[in-house]
C-alpha positions as CSV (number, residue, x, y, z in Angstrom):
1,X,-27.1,-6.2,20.5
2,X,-29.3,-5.0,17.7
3,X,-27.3,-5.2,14.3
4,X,-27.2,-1.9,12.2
5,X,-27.1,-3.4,8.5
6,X,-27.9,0.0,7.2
7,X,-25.1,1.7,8.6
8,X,-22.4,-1.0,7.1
9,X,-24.4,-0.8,3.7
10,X,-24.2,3.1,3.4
11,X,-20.0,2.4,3.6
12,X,-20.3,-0.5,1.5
13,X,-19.7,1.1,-2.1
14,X,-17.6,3.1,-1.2
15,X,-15.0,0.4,1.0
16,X,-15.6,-2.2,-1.3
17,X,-13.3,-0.3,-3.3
18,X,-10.4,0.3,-1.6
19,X,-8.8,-3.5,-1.8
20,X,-5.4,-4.4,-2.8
21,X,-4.6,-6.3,-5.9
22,X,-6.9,-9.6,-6.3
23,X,-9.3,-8.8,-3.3
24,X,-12.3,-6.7,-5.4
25,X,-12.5,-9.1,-8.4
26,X,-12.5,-12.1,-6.4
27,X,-14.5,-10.6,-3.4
28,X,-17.8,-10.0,-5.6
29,X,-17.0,-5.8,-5.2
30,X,-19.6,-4.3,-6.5
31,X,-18.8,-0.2,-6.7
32,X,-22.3,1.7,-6.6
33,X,-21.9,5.0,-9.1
34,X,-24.6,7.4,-7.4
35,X,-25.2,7.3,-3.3
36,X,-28.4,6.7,-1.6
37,X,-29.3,9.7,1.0
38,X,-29.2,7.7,4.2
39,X,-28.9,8.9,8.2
40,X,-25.8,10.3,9.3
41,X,-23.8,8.4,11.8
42,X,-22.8,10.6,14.2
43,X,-20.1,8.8,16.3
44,X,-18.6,8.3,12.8
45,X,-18.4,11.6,12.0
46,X,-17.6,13.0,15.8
47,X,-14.4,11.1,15.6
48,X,-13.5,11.7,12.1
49,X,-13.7,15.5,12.9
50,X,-11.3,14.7,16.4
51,X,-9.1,12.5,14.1
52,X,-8.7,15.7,11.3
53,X,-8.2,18.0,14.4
54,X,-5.4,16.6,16.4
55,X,-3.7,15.3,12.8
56,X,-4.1,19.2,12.0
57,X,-1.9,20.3,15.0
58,X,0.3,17.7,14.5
59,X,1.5,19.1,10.7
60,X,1.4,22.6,12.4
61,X,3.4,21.4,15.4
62,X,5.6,19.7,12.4
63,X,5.6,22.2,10.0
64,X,7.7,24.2,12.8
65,X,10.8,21.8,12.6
66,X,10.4,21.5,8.7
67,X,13.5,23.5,7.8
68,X,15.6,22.0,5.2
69,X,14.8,19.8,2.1
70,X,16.1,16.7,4.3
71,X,13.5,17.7,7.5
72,X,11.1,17.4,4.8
73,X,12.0,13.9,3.1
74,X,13.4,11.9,6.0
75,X,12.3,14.2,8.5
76,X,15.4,14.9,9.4
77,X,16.6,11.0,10.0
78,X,16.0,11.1,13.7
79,X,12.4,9.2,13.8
80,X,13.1,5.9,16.1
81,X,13.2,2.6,14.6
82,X,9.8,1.7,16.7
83,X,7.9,4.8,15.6
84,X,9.4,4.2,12.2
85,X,7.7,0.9,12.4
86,X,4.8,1.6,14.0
87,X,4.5,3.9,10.8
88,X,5.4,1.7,8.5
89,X,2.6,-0.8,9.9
90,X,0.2,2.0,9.9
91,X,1.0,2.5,5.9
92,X,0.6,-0.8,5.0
93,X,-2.4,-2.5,7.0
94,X,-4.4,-0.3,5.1
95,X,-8.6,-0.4,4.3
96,X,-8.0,-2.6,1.9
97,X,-6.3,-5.3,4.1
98,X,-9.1,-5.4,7.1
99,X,-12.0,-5.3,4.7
100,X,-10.9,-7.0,1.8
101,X,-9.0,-10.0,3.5
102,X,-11.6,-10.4,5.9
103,X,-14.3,-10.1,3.3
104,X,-12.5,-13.2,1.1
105,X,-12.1,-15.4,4.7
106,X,-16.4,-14.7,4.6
107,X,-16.8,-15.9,1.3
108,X,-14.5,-18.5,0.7
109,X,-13.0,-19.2,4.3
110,X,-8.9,-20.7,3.7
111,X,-8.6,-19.4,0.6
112,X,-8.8,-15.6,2.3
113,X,-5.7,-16.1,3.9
114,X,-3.4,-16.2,0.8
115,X,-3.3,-12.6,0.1
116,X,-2.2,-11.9,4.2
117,X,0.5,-14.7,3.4
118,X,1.7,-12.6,0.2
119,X,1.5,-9.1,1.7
120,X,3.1,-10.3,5.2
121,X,5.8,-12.6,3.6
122,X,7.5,-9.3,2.2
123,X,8.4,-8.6,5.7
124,X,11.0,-10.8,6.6
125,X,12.8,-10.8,3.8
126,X,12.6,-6.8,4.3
127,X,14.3,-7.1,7.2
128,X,17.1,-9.8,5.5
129,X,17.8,-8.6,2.5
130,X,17.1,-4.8,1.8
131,X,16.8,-2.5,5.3
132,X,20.4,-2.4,5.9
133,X,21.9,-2.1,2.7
134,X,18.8,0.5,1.4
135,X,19.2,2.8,4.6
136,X,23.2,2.6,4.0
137,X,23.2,3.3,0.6
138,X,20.4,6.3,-0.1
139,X,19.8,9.5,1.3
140,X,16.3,9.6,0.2
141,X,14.7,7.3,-1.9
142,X,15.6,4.0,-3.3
143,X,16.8,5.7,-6.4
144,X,19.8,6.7,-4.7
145,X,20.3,3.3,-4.2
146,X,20.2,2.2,-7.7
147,X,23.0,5.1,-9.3
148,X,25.5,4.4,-6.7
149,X,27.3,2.1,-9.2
150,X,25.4,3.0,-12.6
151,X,25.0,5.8,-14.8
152,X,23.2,8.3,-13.1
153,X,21.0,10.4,-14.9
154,X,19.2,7.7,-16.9
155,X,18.5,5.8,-14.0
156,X,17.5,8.2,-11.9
157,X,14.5,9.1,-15.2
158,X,13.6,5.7,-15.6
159,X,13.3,5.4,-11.8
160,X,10.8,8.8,-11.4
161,X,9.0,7.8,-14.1
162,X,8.2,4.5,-12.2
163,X,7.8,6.2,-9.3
164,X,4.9,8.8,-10.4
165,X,3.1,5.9,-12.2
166,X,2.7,4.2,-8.9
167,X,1.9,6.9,-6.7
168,X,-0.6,8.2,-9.3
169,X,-2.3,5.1,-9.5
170,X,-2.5,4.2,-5.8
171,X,-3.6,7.9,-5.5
172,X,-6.5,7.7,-7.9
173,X,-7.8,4.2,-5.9
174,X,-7.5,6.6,-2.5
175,X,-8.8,9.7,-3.9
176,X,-12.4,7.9,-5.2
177,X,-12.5,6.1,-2.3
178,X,-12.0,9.0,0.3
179,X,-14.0,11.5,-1.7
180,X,-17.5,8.7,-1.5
181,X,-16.8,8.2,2.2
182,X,-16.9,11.9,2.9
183,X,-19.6,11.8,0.3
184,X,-21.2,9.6,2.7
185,X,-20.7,11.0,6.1
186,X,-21.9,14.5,5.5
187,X,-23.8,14.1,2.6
188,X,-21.6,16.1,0.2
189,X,-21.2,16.3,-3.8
190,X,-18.8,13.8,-4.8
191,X,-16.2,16.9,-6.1
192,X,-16.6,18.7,-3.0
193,X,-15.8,16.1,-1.1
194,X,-12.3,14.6,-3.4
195,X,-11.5,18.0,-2.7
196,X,-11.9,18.6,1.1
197,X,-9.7,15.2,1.3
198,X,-7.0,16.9,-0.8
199,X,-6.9,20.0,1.1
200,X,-6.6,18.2,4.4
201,X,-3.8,15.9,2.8
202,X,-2.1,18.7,1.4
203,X,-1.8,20.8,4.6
204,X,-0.2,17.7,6.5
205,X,2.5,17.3,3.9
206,X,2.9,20.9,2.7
207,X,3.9,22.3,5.7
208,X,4.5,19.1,7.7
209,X,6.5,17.0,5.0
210,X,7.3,13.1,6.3
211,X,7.4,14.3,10.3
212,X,4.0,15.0,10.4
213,X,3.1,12.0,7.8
214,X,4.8,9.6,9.9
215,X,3.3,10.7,13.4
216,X,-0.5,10.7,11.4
217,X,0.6,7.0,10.5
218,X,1.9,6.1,14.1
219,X,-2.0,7.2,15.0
220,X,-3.7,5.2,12.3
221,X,-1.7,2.5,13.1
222,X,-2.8,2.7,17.0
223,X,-6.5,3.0,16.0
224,X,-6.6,0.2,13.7
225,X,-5.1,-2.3,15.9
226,X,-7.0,-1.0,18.8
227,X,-10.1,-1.4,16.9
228,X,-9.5,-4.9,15.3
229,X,-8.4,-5.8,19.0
230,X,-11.3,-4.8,20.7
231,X,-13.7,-6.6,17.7
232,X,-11.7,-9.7,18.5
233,X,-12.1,-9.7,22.0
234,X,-15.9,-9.1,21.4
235,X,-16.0,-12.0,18.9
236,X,-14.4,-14.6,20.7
237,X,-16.0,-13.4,24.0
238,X,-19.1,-14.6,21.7
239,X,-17.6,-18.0,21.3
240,X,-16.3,-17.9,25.2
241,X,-12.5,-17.7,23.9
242,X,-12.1,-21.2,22.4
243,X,-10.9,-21.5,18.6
244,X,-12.7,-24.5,18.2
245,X,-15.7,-23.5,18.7
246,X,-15.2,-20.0,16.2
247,X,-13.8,-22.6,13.9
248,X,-16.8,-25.3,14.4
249,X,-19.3,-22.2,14.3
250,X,-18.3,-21.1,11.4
251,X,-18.4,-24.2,9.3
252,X,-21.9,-24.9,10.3
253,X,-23.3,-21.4,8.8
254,X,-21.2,-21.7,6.2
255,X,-22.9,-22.6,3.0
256,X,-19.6,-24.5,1.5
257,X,-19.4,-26.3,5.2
258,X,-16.1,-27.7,5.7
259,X,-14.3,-26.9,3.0
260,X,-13.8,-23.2,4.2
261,X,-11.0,-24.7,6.2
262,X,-9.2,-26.0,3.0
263,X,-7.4,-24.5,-0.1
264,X,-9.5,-24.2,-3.4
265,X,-12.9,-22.7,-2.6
266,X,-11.7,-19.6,-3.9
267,X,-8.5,-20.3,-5.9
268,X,-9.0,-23.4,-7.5
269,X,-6.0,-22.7,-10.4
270,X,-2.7,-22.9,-8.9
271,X,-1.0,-20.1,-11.2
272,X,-3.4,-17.8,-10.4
273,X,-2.5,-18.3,-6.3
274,X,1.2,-18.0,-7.7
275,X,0.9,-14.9,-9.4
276,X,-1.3,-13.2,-6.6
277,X,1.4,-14.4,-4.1
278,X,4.3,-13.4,-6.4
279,X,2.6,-9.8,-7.1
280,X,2.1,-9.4,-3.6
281,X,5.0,-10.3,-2.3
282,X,7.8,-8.3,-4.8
283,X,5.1,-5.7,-5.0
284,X,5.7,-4.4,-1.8
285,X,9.4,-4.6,-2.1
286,X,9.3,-2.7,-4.7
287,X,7.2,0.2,-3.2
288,X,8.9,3.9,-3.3
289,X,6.5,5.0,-0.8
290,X,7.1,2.1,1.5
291,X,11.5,2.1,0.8
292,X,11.2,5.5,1.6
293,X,10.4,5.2,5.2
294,X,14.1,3.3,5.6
295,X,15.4,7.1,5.3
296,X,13.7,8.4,8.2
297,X,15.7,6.6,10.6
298,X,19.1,7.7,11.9
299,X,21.1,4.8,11.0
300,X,21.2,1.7,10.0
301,X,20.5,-0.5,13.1
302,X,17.3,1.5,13.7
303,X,16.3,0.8,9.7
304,X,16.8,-3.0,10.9
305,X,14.0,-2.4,14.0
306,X,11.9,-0.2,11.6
307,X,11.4,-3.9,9.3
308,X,11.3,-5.9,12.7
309,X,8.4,-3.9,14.7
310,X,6.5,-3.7,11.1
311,X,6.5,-7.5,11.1
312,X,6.0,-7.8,14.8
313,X,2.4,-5.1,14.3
314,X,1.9,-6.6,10.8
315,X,2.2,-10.2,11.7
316,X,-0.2,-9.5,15.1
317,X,-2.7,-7.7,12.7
318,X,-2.8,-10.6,10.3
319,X,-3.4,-13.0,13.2
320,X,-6.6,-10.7,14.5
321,X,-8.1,-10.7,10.9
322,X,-8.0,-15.0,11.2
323,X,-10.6,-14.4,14.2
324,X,-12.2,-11.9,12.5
325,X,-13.0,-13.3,9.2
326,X,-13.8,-16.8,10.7
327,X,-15.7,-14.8,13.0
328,X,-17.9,-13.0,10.3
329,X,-19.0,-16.2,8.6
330,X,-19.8,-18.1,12.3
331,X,-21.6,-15.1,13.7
332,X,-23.3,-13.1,10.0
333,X,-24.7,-15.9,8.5
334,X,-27.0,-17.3,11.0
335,X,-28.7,-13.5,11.1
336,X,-30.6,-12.3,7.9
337,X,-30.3,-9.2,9.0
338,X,-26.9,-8.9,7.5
339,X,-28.8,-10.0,4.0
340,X,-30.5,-8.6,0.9
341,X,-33.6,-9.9,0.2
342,X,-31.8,-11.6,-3.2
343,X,-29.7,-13.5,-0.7
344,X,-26.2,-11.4,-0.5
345,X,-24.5,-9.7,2.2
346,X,-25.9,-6.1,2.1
347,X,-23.4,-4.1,0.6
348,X,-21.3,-7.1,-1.0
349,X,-18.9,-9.3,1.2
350,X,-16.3,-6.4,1.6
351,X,-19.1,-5.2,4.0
352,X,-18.1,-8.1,6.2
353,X,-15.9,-6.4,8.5
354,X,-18.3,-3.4,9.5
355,X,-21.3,-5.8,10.2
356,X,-19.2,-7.6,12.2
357,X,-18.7,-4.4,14.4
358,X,-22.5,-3.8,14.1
359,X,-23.2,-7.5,15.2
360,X,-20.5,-7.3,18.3
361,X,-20.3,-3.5,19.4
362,X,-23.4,-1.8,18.0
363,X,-23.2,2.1,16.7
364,X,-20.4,3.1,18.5
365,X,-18.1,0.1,17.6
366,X,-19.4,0.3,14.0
367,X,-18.8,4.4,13.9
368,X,-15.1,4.0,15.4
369,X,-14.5,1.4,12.8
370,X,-15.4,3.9,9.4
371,X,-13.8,6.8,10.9
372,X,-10.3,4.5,11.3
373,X,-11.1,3.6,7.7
374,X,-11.1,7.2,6.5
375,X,-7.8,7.6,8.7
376,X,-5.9,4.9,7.0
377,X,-7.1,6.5,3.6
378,X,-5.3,9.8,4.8
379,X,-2.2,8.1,6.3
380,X,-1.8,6.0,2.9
381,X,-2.4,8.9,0.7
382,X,0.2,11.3,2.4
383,X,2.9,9.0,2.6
384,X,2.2,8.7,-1.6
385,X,2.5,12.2,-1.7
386,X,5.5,12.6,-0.2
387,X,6.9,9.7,-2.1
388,X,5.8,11.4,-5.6
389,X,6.8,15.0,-4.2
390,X,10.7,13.7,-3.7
391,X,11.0,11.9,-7.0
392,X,10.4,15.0,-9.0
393,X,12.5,17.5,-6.4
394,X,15.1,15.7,-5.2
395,X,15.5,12.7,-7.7
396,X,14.7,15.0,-11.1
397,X,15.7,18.3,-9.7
398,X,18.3,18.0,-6.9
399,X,20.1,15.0,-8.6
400,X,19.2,15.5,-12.5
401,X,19.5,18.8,-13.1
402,X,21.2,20.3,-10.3
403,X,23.8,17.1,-10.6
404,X,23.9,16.7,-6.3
405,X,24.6,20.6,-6.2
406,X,20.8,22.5,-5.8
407,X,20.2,25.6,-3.5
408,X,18.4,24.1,-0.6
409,X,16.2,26.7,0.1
410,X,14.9,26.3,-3.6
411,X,14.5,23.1,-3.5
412,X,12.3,22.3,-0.3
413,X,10.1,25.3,-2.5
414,X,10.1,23.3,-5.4
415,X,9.1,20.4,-2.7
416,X,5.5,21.9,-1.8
417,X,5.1,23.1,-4.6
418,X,5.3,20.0,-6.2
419,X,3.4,18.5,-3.4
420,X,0.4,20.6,-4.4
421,X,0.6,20.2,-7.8
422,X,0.1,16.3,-7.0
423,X,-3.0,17.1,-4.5
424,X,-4.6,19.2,-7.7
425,X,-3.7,15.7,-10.1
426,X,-5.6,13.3,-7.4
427,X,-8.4,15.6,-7.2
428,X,-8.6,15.8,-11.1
429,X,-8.0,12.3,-11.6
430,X,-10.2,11.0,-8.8
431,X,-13.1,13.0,-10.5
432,X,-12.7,11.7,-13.4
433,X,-12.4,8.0,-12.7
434,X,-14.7,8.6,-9.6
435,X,-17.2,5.9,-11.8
436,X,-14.6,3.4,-12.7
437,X,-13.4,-0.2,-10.9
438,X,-10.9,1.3,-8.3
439,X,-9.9,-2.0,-7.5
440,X,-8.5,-2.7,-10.8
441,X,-6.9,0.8,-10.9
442,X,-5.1,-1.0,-7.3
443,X,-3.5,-3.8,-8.7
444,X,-1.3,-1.8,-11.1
445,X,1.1,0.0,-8.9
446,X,1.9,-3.9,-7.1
447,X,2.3,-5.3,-10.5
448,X,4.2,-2.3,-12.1
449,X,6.4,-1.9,-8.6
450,X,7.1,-6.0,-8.7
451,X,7.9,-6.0,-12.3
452,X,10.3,-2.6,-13.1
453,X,11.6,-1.7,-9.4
454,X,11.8,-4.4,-7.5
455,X,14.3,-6.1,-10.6
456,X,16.6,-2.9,-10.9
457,X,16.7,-2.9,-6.9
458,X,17.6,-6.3,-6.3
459,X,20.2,-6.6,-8.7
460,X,21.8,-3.9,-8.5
461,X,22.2,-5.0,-4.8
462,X,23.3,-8.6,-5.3
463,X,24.6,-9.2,-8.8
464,X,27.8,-8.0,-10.0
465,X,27.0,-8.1,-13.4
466,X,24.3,-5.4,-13.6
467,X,24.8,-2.5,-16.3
468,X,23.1,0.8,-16.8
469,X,21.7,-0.3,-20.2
470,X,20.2,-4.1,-19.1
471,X,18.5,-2.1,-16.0
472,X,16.9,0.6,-18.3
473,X,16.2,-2.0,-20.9
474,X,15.1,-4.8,-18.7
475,X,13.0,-1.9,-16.5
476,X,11.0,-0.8,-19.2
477,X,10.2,-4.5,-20.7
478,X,9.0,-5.2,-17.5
479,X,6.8,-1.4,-17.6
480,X,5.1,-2.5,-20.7
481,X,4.8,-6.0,-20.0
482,X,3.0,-5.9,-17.1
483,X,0.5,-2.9,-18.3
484,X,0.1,-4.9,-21.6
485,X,-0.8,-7.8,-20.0
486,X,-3.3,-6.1,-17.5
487,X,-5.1,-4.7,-20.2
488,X,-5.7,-8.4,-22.1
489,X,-6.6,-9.9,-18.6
490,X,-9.8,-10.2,-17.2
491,X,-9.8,-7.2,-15.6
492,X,-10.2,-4.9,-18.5
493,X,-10.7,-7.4,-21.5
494,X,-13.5,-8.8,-20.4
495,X,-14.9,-6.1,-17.7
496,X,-14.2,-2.6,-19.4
497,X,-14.3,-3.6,-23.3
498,X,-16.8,-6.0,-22.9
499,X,-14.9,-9.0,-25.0
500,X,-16.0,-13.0,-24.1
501,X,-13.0,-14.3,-22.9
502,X,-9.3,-12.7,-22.0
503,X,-6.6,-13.1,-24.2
504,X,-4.2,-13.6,-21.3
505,X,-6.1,-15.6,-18.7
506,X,-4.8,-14.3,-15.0
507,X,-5.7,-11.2,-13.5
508,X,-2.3,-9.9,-12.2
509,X,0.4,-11.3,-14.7
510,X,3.4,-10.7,-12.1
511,X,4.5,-14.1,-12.0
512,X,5.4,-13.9,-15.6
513,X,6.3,-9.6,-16.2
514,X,8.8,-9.8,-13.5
515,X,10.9,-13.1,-14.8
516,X,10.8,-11.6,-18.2
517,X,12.4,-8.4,-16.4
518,X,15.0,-10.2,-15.1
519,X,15.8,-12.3,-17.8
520,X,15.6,-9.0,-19.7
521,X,18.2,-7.5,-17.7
522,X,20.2,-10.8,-17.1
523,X,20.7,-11.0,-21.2
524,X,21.3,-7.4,-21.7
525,X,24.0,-6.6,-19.3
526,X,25.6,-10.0,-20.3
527,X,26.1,-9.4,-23.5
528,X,26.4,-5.3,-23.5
529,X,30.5,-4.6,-23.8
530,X,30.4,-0.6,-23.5
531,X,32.9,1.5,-21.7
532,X,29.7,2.4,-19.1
533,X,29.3,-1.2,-18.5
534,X,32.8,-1.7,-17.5
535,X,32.3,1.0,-15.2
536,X,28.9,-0.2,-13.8
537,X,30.3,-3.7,-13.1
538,X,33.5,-2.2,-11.4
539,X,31.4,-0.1,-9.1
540,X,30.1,-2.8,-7.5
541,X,32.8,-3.7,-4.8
542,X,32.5,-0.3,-3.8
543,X,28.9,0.1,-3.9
544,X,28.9,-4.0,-1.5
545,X,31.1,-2.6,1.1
546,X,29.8,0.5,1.9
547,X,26.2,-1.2,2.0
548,X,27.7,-3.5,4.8
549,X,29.7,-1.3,6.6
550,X,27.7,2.0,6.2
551,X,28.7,5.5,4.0
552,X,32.0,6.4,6.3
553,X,33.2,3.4,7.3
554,X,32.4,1.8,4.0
555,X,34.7,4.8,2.2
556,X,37.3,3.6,4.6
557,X,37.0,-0.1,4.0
558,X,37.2,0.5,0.4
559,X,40.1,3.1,0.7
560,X,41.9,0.2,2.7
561,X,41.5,-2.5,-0.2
């Protein structure tokens, strides 16, 4: 088949930036700020326009059976634990995870599967320690969680304002990287097209709320592993199905030879591979967006098979991309067609996965492959939405001000319209950083979610101990450590302001913001002796069984003792 380099470098500035935490810096991304006029793709842009259609009458078909506040958060509770984690899949293996692990397993072979291991490591313990005592203990976001046994209001503060700094800045990275693919595909101004992706995401969650998010996520889900399927099947039916000859292929095109199949081609430091892993890894348990989906299940055992079918797509998924990356670097670098004349892969290693496609299914394969990209953008940035809508309606309004007593009907109003004022702060936002690296704007919400909720959430859960004032105090520590520490790092030190050398040396400081949380919060609530604390520390029997046993039969079990 005829490879279609130009295609894949028309979607390479634009891609390149939509990689989690530690894939752009290390993956050479290069973010272009203006955009060549190139040839449309028309199979791209065919099924993007199917893809927005049928997601379009599935928020109408949803917004039908969005009634109530509840319908709108948890959609109702009744979503099955295996389309719960079919959606759950479909919101995590995200752009960033088929391009940017893929890209890293091109450049530096081993070495590329260390950020799978982080993201996919979060799974289990998912499943172990958090799905049935979240789903038992919250209505409808994690924050319920937390002020079951402490003081209520000022969690519940510290917890939105968490919340809306991580949806915000996984928005902005979405935003500028939807608007420059639509940019792309039908040759739009960059504004035009930020908005056009806000309106469409808007009108799924406005009138469709979390029923019609999860369903568009179910889809994405569906079409990413079909697509990364079908690309494997074509790659190994290069290498006639045998490993060992993808494997032995791709160490002799690799420049590095046989060291792409050992540790340190990439990550030669050992803290750094910690605190990527760490960041990772308590990043995602520490996602509202992704603790939210626990909700949408109607009990407990079905929140339990909404972790397990994650893992099962998620763990699959991660497997594929070890064919596919190994599969870039046996099958790209014996063609210069993939390469600039100065020697690189045309539009940066990130670009890895969609010349793969070119190289193994031509213009259709290739087509399929960006519009799925641009899907996953939309699943990703409506299940934020949602997430950021219900901290300010039901976690500020409902809970704060209302003190567990609001009029529904005002408050699924206060819902949208909260909803759309977070569509008009993406679009602003996204404009105005539309020039900037997204994929350090990316690593923030993993390093800020590791390092302020993940701490609060698991103590509260496990530790007795755990007071109102160590959480708040530990919490924000943990806040301004890890945004302090980003901003001396690499990523900004040296790449924004332009200084020699970082004051702090490591890229994503979670490894060291969330110990300093929890020792934070460890030291606070040891040594705090208030009347509040004595009630936070008493709640927690309460707060144990009815996580085990579920809200009624946990009243009863604690009624009985």
């Amino acid at each position: 088949m005829t490879p279609t380099p130009c295609r894949a470098h028309r979607l390479g500035g634009v891609l390149a930036g939509l990689l989690v935490p530690g894939q752009a810096a290390l993956a050479e991304v290069n973010i272009a700020g203006e955009v060549e006029r190139q040839p449309l793709n028309p199979v791209a842009i065919t099924l993007f326009l199917v893809f927005v259609v049928a997601t379009l009458a599935i928020s109408y078909w949803a917004s039908r059976r969005t009634r109530s506040s509840g319908d709108f958060y948890n959609a109702g509770g009744q979503i099955t634990g295996l389309q719960n984690g079919t959606a759950i899949a479909g919101e995590f293996m995200s752009a960033a995870s088929f391009l940017g692990i893929t890209g890293l397993i091109f450049l530096g072979g081993f070495d590329g599967l260390l950020l799978a291991l982080g993201a996919f490591s979060a799974w289990p313990l998912m499943l172990i320690l958090l799905a049935r005592r979240v789903r038992n203990l919250g209505r409808f976001t994690f924050v319920d969680v937390v002020s079951t046994r402490l003081e209520s209001t000022r969690i519940r503060l510290l917890a939105i304002v968490s919340t809306i700094v991580v949806v915000i800045l996984y928005l902005i990275a979405q935003m500028v990287g939807a608007g420059k693919l639509i940019q792309l595909l039908f040759g739009l101004p960059y504004e035009v097209a930020v908005v056009a992706v806000s309106a469409l995401v808007l009108a799924y969650v406005t009138f469709g709320g979390m029923l019609a998010t999860t369903w568009i996520q179910i889809i994405k889900a569906i079409l990413l592993i079909s697509g990364v399927t079908v690309t494997a099947f074509l790659v190994l039916l290069e290498t006639g199905f045998n490993l060992n000859e993808l494997f032995a292929g791709a160490v002799a095109n690799h420049p590095r030879g046989e060291r792409i199949l050992a540790p340190g081609l990439l990550f030669n430091d050992p803290v750094q591979v910690a605190t990527i892993l760490v960041s990772m890894l308590f990043g995602t348990l520490g996602l509202p967006h992704i603790l939210m989906r626990l909700y949408t299940v109607p009990n407990m055992r079905e929140a339990k098979k909404s972790a397990f079918y994650a893992s099962l797509f998620m763990g699959y998924f991660y497997l594929v991309l070890i064919v596919l990356g190994f599969g870039t670097v046996a099958l790209l670098y014996r063609d210069p067609a993939f390469f600039s004349t100065a020697g690189g892969l045309i539009g940066g290693s990130n670009m890895a996965a969609i010349h793969l496609a070119s190289a193994v299914g031509g213009d259709l394969l290739t087509g399929f492959m960006a519009a799925v990209t641009f899907a996953t953008i939309l699943a990703v940035v409506a299940g934020l939405t949602v997430s950021g809508a219900a901290a300010i309606s039901h976690d500020f309004y409902a809970e704060v001000l209302c003190k567990g007593q609001p009029d529904s009907r005002r408050e699924l109003l206060l819902t949208r319209v909260t909803t759309v004022a977070i569509g008009v702060i993406a679009v602003v936002l996204g404009i105005l950083f539309q020039d900037e690296n997204v994929a350090f704007i990316a690593t923030m919400p993993m390093v800020v979610a590791a390092s302020v909720n993940f701490p609060v959430l698991f103590l509260s859960l496990f530790w007795p101990g755990l007071t109102t004032r160590g959480a708040i105090v530990g919490a924000t520590v943990g806040l301004i450590a890890s945004v302090a520490l980003i901003v001396v790092g690499p990523q900004v030190w040296v790449s924004v302001l332009g200084f020699e050398r970082a004051l702090f040396p490591y890229d994503y400081p979670a490894l060291f913001t969330l110990p300093l949380a929890l020792v934070t919060i460890w030291l606070v609530s040891r040594f705090d002796r208030s009347e509040q604390a004595a009630m936070d520390r008493s709640n927690y029997h309460a707060q144990l069984v009815r996580s085990e046993y579920g809200p009624e039969d946990g009243e009863l079990e604690v009624a009985r003792h």
